[in-house]
C-alpha positions in Angstrom: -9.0 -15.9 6.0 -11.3 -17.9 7.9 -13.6 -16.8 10.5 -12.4 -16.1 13.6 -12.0 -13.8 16.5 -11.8 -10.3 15.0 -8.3 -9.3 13.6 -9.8 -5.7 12.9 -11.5 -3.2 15.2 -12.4 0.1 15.5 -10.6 2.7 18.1 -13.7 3.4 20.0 -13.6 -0.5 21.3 -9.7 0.0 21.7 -9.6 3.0 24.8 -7.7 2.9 27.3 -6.0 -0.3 26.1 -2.3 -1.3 26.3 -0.2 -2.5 24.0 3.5 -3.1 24.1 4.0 -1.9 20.7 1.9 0.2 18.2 2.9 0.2 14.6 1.8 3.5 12.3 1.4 1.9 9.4 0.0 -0.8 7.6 1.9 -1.2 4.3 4.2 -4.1 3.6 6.8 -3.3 5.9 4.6 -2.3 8.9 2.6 -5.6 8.7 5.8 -7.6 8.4 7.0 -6.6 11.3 3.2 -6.8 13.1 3.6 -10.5 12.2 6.8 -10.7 13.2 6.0 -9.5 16.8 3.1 -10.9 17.0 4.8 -14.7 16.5 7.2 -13.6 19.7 4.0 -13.2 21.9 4.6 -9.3 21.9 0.8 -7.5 21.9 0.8 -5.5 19.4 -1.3 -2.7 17.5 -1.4 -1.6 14.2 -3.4 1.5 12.6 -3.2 3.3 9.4 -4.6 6.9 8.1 -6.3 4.8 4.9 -6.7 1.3 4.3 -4.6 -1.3 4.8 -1.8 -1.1 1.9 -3.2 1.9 0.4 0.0 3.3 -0.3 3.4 2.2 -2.0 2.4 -1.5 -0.8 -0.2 -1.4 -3.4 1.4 0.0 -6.3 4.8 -2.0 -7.0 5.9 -3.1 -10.4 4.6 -6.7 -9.0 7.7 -7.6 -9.3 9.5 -9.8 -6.3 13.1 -9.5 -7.4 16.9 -9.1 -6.1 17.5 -5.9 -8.3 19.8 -7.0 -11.0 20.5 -3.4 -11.9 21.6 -2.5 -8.6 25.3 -4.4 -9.1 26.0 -1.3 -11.4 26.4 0.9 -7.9 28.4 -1.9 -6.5 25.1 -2.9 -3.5 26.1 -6.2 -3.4 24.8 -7.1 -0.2 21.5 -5.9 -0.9 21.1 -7.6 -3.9 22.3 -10.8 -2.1 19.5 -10.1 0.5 16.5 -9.2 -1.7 17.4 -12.7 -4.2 17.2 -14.5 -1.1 13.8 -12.8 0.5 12.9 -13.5 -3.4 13.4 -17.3 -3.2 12.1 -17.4 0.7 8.4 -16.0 -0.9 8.3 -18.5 -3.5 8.1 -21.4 -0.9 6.4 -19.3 1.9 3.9 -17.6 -0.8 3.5 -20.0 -3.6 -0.3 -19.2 -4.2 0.5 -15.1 -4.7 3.7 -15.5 -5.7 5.0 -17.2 -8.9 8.3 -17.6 -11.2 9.2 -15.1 -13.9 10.9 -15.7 -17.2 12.6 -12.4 -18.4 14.0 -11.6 -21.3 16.8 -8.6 -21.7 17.4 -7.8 -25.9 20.9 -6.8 -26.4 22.3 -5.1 -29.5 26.1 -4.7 -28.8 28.7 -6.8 -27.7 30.4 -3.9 -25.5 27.9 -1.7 -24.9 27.8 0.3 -22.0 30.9 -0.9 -20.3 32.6 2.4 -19.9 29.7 3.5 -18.5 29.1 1.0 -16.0 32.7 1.2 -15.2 31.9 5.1 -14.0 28.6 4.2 -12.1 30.4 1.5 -10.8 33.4 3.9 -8.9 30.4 5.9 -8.2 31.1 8.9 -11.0 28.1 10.0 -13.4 27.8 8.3 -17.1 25.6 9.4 -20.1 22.9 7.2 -21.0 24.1 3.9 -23.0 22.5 0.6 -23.7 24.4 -2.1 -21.7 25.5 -4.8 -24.1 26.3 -8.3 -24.2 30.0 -8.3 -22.1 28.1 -6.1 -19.0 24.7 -7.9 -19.2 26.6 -11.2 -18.8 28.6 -10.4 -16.2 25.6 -9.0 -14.4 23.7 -12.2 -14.2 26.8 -14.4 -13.5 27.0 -12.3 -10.2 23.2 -12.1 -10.1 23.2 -16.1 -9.9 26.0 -16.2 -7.7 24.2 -14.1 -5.4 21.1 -15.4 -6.0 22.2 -19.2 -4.8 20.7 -19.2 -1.2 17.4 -21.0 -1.1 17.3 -21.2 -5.0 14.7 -22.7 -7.1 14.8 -21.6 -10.0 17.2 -21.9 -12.9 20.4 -19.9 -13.9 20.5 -17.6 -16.8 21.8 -18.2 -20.2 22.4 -15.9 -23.3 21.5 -17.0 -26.8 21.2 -15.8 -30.3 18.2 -13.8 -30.8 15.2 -17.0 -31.4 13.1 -15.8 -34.8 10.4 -15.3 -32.4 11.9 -12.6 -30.1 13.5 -11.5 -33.7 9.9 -10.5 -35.0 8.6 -9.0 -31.9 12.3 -6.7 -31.0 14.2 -4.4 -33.1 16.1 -5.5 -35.9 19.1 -4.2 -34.4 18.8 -7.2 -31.6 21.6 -9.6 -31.9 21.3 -11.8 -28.7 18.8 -12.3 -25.9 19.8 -12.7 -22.3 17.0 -14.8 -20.3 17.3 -15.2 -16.5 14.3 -15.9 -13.4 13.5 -13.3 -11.1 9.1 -13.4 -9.8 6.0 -11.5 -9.9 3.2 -11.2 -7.1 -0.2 -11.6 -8.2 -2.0 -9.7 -5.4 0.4 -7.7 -3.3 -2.7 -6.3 -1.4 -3.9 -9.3 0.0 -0.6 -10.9 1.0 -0.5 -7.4 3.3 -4.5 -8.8 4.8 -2.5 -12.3 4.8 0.3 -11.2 7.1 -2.0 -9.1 9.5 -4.7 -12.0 10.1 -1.6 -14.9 10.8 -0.5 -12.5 13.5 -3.8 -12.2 15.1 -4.0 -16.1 14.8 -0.4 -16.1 16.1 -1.4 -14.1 18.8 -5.3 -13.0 19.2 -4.1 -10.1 22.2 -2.7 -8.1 18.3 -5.3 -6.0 16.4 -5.5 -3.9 13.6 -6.9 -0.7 12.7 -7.9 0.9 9.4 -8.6 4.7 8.6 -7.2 5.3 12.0 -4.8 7.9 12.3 -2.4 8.6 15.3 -2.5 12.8 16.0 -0.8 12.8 19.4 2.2 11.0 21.5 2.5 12.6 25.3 4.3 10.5 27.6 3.0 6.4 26.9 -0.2 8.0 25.5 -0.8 7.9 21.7 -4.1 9.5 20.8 -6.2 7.6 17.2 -8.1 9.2 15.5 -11.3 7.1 13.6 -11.2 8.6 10.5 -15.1 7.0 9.9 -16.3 9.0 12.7 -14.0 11.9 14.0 -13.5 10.0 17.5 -10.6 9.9 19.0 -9.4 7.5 21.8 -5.9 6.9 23.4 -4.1 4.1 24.0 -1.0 3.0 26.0 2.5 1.7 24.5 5.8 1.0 25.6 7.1 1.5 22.3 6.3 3.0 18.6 6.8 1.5 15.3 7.3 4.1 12.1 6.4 2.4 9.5 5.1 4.9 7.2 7.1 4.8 4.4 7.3 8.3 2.3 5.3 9.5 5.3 7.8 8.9 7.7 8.7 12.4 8.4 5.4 13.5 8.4 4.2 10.6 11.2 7.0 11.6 13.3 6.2 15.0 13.7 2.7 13.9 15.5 5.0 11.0 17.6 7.4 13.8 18.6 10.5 12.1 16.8 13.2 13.1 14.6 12.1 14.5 10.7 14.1 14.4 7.1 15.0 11.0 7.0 13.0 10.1 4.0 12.6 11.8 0.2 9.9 10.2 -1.9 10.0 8.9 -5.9 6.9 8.5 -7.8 6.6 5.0 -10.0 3.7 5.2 -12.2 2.9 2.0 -14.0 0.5 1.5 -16.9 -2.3 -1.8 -17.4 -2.2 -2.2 -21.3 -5.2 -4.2 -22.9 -3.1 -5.5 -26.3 -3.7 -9.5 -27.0 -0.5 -9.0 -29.8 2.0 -7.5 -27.2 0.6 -10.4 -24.4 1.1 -13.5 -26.6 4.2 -12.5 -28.3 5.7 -12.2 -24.8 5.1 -15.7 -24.3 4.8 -15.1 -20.4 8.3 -13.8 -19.8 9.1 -10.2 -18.5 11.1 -8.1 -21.4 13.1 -6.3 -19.3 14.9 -3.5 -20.9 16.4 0.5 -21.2 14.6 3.1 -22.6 16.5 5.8 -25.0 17.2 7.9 -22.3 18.4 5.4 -20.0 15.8 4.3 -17.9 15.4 0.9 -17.1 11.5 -0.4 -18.2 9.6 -3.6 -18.0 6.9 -4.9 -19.3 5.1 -8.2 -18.8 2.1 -10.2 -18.9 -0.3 -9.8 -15.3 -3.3 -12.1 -15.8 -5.2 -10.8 -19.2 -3.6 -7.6 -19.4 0.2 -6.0 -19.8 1.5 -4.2 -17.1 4.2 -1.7 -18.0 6.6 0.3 -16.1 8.2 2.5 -14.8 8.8 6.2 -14.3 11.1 7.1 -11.3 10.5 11.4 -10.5 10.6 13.0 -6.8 7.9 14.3 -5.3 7.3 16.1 -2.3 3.8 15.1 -1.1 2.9 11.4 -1.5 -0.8 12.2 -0.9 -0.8 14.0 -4.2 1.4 11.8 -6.3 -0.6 10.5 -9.3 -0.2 9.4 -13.0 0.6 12.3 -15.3 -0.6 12.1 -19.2 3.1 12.8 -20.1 4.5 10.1 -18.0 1.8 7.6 -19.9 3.2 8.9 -23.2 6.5 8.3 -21.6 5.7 4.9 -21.3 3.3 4.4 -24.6 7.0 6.0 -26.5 9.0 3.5 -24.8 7.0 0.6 -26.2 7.3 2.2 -29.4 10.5 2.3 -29.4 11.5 -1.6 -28.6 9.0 -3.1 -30.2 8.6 -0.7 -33.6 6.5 -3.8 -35.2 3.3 -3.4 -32.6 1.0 -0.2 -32.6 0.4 1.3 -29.2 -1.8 4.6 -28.3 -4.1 5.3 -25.2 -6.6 3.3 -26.0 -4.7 0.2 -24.8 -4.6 1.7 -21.7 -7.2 0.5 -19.0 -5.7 1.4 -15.6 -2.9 3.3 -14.5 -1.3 3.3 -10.9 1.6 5.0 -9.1 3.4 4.6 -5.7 5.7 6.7 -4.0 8.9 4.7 -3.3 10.5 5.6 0.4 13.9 6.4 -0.3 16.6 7.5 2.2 17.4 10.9 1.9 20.2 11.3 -1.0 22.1 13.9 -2.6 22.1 12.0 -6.1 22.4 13.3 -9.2 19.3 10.8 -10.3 16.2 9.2 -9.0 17.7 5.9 -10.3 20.6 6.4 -8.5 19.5 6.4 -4.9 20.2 3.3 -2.7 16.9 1.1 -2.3 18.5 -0.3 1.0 16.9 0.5 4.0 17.6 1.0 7.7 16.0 0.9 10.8 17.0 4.4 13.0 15.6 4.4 16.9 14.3 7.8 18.4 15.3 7.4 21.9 12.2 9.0 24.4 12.2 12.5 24.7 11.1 15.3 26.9 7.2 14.4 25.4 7.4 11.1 24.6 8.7 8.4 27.3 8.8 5.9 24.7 11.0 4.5 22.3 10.4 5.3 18.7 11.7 2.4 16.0 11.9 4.1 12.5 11.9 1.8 9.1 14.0 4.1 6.4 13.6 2.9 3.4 12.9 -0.6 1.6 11.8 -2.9 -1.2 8.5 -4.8 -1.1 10.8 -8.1 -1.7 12.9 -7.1 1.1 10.1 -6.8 3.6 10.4 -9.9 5.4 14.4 -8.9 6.6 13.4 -5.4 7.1 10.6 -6.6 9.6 12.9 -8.7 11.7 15.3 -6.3 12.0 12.8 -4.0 13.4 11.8 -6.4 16.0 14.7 -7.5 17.0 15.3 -3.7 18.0 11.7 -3.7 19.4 12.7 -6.7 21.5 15.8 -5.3 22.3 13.6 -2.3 23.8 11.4 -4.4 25.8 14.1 -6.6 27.2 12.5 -9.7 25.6 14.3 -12.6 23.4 12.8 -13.5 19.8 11.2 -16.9 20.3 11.3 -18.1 16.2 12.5 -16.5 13.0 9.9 -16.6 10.6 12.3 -17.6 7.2 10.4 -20.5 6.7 7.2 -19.5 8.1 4.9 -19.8 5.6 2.1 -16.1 5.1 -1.6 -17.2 5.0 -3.0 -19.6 2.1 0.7 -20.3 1.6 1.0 -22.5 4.2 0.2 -26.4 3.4 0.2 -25.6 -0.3 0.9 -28.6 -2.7 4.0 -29.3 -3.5 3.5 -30.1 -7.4 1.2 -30.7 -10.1 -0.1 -34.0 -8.4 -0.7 -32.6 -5.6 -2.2 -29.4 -6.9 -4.8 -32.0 -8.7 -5.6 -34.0 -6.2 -6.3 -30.6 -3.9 -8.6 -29.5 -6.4 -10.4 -32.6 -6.9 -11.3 -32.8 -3.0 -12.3 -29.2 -3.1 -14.5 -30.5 -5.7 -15.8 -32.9 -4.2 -16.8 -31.1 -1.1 -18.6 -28.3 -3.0 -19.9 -29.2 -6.4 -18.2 -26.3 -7.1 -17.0 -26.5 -11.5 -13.2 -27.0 -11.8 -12.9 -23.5 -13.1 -14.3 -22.1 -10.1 -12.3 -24.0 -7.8 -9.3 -23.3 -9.7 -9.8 -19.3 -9.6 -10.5 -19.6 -6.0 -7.1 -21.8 -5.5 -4.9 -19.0 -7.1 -6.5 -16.1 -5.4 -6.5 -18.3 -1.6 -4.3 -20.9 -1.4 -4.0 -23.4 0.9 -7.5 -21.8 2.3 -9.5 -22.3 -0.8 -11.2 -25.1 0.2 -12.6 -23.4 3.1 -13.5 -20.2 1.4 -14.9 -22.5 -1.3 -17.2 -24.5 1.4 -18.7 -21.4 2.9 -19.5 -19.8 -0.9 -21.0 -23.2 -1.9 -23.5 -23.1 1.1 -24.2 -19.9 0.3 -24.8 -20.8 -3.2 -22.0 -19.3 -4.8 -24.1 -17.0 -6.9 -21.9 -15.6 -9.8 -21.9 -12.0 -9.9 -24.3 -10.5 -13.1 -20.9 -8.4 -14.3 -18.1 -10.1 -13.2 -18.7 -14.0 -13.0 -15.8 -14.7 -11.9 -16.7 -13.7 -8.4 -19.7 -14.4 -6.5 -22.1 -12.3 -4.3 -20.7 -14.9 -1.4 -17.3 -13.9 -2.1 -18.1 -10.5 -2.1 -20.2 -10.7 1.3 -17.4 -12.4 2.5 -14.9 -9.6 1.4 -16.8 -7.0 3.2 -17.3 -9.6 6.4 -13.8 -10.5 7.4 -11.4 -7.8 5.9 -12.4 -4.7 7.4 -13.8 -3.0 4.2 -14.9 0.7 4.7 -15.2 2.1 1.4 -16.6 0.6 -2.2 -12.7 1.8 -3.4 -11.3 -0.9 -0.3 -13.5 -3.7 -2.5 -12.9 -2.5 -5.9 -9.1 -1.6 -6.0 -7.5 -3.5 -2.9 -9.7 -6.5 -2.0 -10.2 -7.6 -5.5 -8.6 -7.1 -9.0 -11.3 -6.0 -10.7 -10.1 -2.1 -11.4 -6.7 -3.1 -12.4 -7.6 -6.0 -14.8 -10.0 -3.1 -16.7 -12.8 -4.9 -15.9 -15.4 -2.1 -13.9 -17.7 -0.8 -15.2 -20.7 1.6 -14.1 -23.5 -1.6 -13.8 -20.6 -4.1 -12.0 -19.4 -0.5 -9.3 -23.3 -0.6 -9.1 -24.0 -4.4 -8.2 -21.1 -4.5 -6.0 -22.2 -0.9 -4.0 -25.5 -3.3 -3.9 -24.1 -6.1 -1.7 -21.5 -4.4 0.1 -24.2 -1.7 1.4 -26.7 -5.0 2.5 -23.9 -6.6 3.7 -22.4 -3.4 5.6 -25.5 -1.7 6.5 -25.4 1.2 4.0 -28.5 3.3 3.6 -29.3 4.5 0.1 -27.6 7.6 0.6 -24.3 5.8 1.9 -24.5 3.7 -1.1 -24.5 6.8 -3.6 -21.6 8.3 -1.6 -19.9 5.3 -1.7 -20.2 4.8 -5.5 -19.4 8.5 -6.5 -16.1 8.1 -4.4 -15.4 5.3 -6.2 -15.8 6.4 -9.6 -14.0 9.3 -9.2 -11.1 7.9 -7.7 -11.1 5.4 -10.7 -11.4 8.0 -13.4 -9.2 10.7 -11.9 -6.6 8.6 -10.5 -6.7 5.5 -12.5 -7.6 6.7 -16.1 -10.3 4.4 -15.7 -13.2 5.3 -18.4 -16.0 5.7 -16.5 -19.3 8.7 -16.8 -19.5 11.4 -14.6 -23.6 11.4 -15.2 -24.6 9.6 -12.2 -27.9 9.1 -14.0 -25.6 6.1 -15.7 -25.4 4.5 -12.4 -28.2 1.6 -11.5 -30.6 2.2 -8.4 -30.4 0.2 -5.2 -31.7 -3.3 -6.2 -32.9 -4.1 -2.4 -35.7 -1.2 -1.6 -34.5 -2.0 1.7 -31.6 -0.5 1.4 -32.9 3.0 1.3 -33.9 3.1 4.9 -31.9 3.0 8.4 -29.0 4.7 9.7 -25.5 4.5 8.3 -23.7 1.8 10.6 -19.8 2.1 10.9 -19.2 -0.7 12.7 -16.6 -3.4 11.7 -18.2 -6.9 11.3 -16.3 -9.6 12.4 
């Protein structure tokens, strides 16, 4: 993201504007379809109650798959789809997203085939691990499927290697190995897709922690929730796409409710060097005792483990429980009896609430992860039409999105002008197309800044095709590294705060950057960082403690993050100038 006209603003500057759409909600699937609209020339806003991808978007397994265990329930076509949208964001998102080797350890030859025989026809089956014969046939179909746009290869099935032999059970006999991919930074490929459609078309905006409360007629009333404010705006039509707060959003847009149920996903960060090297940086993809299908794979210098799959009722309150990270710890235990695991190895914890369409199902596991998009024709309140996404995978995003427009455009009488298949999301775009390339990229990045090789190459995989630019305005800010996490600078930081609408310390810390989920804050680094964003966002010294005991307590009550509650811990403004002046709210550019 390079400077520019603003892609955010507040709703104060937004009264008494007009907008063709509005979107309510700015996850994954709401700013797919805000880019998607935006690149037909359609003026578009989009708002969200918290920050951008502060939900579900922000807590995935990471994973960008086709869903190999959803052949079991006979969802073909969706599998079909999301292997596709898999291979699509490994062109059009090479810097955030990457190839995955993964591993399934298989101890029968015909384990499990009954049972996926029953799921199959749709009838309940007891737990059973799935075996050679049903694993097999799984990723012969799973290629099959998989063949549009492929880049990767096909699977194969050996005898168990000595390696995998020491780190598995000893009742392992074979190992299956196929591709599926992992996103390093959901969170900012959500920023990515919001900034190309304001580029695409400056006349689209965005709002954070801006809520909509009201829909009367073609008048939708925000909310800022910075300052209490609220403005209204104009539409001709309205976007749901809340995700598990689907239901909830249309009640305030005067729509249609119980279209959604919600199932918590919490996933643990593990620091354990053993576990990461003998994984070898493949997935192990696998079934607990009980059934459940786990993963667990290398992310950057940790372990990231998952998943648990329970309903819940309210998505604001879903959070990690200690028994599902004993869950999880067990699980470990049990496939690979050779390491030690306890929760000391654990240095973050996250959950999302999946958006699932209502289901009578007997299981979590057992609802359809397909999705839908429902239209709430105007009503005796509302004169506009209301376009509902149900449902969805963060693979499946891009689809989902231009199915949504194409029923937006079909409300506005307008014809799609481009599909955006091969249209590449922000530093994605002129990326180099191998290892050559990829040098010589670096080496005139370089060049340009003075800037050491292992700086340059951290900024590359966190920006892309845009690192050089990003790298260019650090360097002539001096590119100061940061006292507690070097691997950032105070420049980046500023820039962080500058041009992608940060509100809170928690926006930097958890979404912006991957500090918290990497394990790596701590009290003096939440402290330095409340330093420069407060300078940078015209925080007072009394913001700046507000700011930082938020932070923390969202990191140790909903992360397991270990972190004091003795604010004496915490260090004092470093800039005496920061303890005097008003609080300012307003959005830099």
């Amino acid at each position: 993201m390079t400077p520019h006209t603003p892609t955010f603003a507040r709703p104060a500057s937004l009264a008494g504007r007009h907008f063709s759409t509005v979107i309510v909600g700015a996850g994954i699937n709401g700013a797919g379809v805000f880019r998607d609209l935006s690149l037909q020339g359609v003026d578009c806003l989009i708002v969200d109650k918290d920050d951008v991808a502060a939900g579900a978007s922000s807590a995935p397994s990471r994973m960008i798959h086709g869903g190999l265990r959803y052949l079991e329930s006979g969802a073909f076509s969706l599998v079909a789809e999301a292997t596709r949208e898999r291979n699509l964001l490994l062109r059009n998102a090479a810097h955030l997203v990457h190839p995955l080797e993964t591993v399934v350890p298989l101890s029968s030859r015909f384990g499990g085939l009954w049972g996926s025989m029953l799921r199959f026809a749709g009838l309940s089956a007891s737990p059973g691990a799935r075996g050679l014969c049903v694993v097999g046939l799984g990723l012969r179909l799973y290629d099959r499927l998989g063949r549009s746009q492929r880049i990767m290869p096909e699977h194969r099935i050996e005898r168990v290697p000595q390696a995998d032999g020491a780190l598995f059970g000893t009742d392992v006999r074979w190992t299956a190995t196929y591709y599926d991919a992992w996103i390093r930074h959901p969170e900012w490929l959500v920023l990515e897709l919001i900034d190309d459609a304001h580029r695409g078309h400056p006349a689209s905006v965005a709002s954070n922690y801006c809520s909509v409360t009201a829909c009367q007629g073609r008048t939708i009333t925000l909310r800022d929730a910075l300052t209490g404010q609220s403005v209204q705006v104009t539409a001709d039509t309205v976007v749901n796409a809340t995700g598990a707060w689907l239901d909830r959003a249309a009640g305030a847009l005067q729509g249609a409710g119980s279209r959604v149920m919600g199932t918590k996903g919490s996933h643990l960060i593990l620091n354990h060097p053993a576990l990461r090297s003998a994984l070898q940086g493949r997935m192990a993809y696998f079934e607990a005792s009980d059934g459940r299908v786990c993963i667990v794979y290398p992310f950057l210098d940790r372990v990231l483990v998952g998943s648990t799959d329970i309903p819940v009722d309210d998505p604001d309150l879903a959070a990690t429980d200690p028994a599902e990270i004993d869950y999880l710890l067990g699980v470990l235990r049990e496939v690979f009896p050779r390491l030690d695991f306890s929760r000391n190895d654990v240095v973050y914890t996250y959950v999302g609430v999946r958006p699932l369409a209502q289901s009578d199902a007997d299981k979590p596991g057992q609802i359809s992860r397909d999705h839908a998009v429902v239209i709430d024709p105007p009503n005796a309140r509302r004169e506009v039409p209301m376009v509902c996404l149900v449902g969805g995978k963060w693979t499946t995003f891009r689809s989902l999105a231009q199915l949504a427009a194409d029923a937006v455009l079909q409300q506005l009488g307008r014809a799609r002008r481009q599909s955006t298949e091969q249209v590449a999301i922000g530093g994605g775009a002129g990326m180099p197309a191998d290892a050559p390339g990829r040098q010589r990229f670096l080496d005139s990045i370089q060049a340009a800044t003075a800037l050491d090789r292992e700086r340059v190459t951290e900024l590359f995989m966190r920006y892309g095709s845009r690192a050089g630019a990003v790298a260019a305005d650090f360097a002539a800010a001096g590119d100061k590294p940061l006292r507690h996490a070097p691997d950032h600078s105070a420049a980046e930081i500023r820039y962080l705060c500058r041009e992608t609408a940060v509100q809170h310390l928690t926006d930097l810390v958890i979404r912006r950057t991957l500090l918290a989920i990497r394990g790596h804050v701590t009290p003096a680094l939440l402290a330095e960082l409340a330093d420069i964003a407060a300078a940078e966002l015209g925080w007072n010294a009394e913001r700046r403690q507000t700011e930082l005991r938020a932070c923390t307590a969202t990191l140790r009550d909903r992360h397991c993050v270990q972190l004091p509650a003795d604010e004496t811990s915490w260090a004092k403004p470093a800039d005496s100038a920061l303890t005097a002046g008003s609080i300012s709210n307003s959005l830099t550019t």
